[in-house]
C-alpha positions in Angstrom: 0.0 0.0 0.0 1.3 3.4 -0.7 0.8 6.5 0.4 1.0 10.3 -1.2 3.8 11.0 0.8 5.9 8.2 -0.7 6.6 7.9 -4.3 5.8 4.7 -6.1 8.6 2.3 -6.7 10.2 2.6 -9.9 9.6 -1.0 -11.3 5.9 0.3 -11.4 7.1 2.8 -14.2 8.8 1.2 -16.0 8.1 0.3 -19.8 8.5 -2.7 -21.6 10.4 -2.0 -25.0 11.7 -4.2 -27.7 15.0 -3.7 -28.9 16.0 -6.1 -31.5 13.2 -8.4 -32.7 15.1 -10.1 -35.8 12.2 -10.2 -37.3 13.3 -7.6 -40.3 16.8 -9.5 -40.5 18.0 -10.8 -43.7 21.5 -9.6 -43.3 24.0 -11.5 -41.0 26.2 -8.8 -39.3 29.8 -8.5 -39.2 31.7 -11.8 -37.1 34.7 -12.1 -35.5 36.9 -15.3 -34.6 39.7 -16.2 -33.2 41.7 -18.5 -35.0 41.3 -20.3 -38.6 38.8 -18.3 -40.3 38.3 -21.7 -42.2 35.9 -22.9 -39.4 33.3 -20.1 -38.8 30.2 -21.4 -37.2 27.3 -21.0 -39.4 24.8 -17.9 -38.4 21.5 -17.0 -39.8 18.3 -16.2 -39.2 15.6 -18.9 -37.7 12.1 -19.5 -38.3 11.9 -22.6 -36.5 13.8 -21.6 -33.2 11.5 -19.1 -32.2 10.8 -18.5 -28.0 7.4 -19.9 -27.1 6.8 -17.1 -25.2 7.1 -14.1 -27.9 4.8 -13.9 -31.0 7.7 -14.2 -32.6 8.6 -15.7 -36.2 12.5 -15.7 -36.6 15.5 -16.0 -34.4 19.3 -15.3 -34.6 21.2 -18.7 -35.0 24.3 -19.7 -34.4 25.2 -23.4 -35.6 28.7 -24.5 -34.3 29.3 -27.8 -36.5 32.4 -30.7 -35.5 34.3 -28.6 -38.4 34.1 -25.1 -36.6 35.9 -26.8 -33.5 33.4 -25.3 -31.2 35.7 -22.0 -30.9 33.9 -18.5 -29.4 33.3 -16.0 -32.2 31.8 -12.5 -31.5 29.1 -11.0 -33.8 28.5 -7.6 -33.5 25.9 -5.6 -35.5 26.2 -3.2 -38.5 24.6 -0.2 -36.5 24.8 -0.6 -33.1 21.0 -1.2 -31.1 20.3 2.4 -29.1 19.0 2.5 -25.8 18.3 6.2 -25.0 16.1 5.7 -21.9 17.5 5.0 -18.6 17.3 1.6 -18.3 16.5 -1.1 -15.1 17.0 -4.5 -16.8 17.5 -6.0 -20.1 16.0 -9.3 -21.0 17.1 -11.9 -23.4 15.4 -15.4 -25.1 17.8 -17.5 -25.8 17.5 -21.4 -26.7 20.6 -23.8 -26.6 20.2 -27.6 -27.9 22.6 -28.4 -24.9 24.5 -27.5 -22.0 28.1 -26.2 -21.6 29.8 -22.8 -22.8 28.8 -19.1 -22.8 26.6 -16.2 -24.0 28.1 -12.3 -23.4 27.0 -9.5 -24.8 28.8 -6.2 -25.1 27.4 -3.2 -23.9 29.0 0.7 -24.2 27.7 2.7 -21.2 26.6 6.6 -21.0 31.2 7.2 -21.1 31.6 5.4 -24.2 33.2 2.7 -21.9 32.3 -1.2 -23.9 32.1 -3.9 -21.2 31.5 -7.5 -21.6 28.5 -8.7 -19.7 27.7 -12.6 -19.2 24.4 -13.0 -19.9 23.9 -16.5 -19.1 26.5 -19.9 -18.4 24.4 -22.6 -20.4 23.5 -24.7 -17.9 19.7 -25.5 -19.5 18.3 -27.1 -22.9 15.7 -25.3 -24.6 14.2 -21.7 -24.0 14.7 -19.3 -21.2 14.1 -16.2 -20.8 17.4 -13.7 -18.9 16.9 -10.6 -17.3 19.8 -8.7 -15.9 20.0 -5.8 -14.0 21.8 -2.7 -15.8 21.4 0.4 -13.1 25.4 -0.1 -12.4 26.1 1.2 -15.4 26.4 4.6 -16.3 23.5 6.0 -18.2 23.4 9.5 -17.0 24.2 12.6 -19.3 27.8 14.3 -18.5 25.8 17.5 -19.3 21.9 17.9 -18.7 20.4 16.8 -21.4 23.1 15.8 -23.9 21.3 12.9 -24.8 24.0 10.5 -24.6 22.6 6.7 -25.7 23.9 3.7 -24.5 24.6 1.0 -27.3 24.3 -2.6 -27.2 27.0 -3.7 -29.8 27.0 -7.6 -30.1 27.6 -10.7 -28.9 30.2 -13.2 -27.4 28.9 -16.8 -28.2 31.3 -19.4 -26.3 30.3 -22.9 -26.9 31.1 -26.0 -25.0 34.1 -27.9 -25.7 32.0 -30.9 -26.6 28.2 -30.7 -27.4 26.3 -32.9 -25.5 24.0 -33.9 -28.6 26.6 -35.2 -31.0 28.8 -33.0 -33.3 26.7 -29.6 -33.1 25.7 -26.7 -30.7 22.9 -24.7 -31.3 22.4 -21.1 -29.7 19.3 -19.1 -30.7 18.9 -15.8 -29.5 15.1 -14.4 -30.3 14.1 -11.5 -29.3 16.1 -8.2 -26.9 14.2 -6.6 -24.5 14.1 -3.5 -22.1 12.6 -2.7 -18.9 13.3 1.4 -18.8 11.9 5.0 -18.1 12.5 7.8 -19.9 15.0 10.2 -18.9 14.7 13.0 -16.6 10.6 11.4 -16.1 9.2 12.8 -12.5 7.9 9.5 -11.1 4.3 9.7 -9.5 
């Protein structure tokens, strides 16, 4: 129960946004590896790994065969994703055919600073939905009002050593999601 005197908390502001649906996606973005260049996991867009829980109809997929040796690459988009609100949390859907290895993405705060954030260790099979928490990282403008945008750049895909399932790893990423106000808002 709240009363006048005390302002509501902020996850009852906040708005759920998409950020990157894949839905428009015909293009794969620019990859990076480490290593042979000869064994590139395949990437492209899904239509039948889609998350059950998003009316959603295609996915980013990343198919590391026996011949790409299960070694991390790092895709990172054409034009990076904008986030110009001030945002609580960031949600992912990501689906993985088995466990082992590890999903990052990289993230350039309000200082033009890029960190590496784990988003999840694959520990699961199938779909689940990640939410983590972004207030640590600096979203505020240097000067009022600048407008300074943070900018989701990419991804970090480590996969297992070994795939549980034989010789491939599947990671499907569907769609990005925010959980933010708009800045400089006076919450009720």
């Amino acid at each position: 129960m709240h009363s006048s005197l005390y302002p509501r908390p902020i996850e009852l502001n906040l708005e759920r946004k998409v950020l990157q649906t894949f839905e428009d996606s015909n293009k794969i973005e620019k990859i990076v590896t480490k290593g042979n260049p000869d064994f590139i996991p395949e990437v492209s867009f899904s239509k039948i790994f889609t998350s059950p829980e998003l009316r959603s109809t295609q996915s980013l997929l990343f198919r590391f065969t026996e011949n790409s040796r299960f070694i991390p690459i790092e895709y990172f988009f054409e034009e990076p994703i904008y986030i110009q609100d001030y945002v609580s949390k960031i949600e992912f859907h990501i689906y993985s055919c088995s466990r082992g290895g590890e999903i990052y993405f990289f993230l350039e705060d309000g200082l033009s600073e890029t960190h590496k954030i784990l988003v999840s260790n694959i520990k699961f099979t199938g779909w689940k939905k990640v939410q983590l928490p972004l207030q640590k990282f600096y979203q505020n403008d240097i000067i009022f009002r600048e407008n300074r945008k943070m900018k989701c750049r990419g991804f970090l895909i480590s996969p297992p050593k070994a795939s549980e399932t034989g010789n491939e790893f599947l990671i499907a990423i569907d769609d990005i999601i925010v959980y933010s106000l708009p800045k400089y808002k006076v919450v009720p």
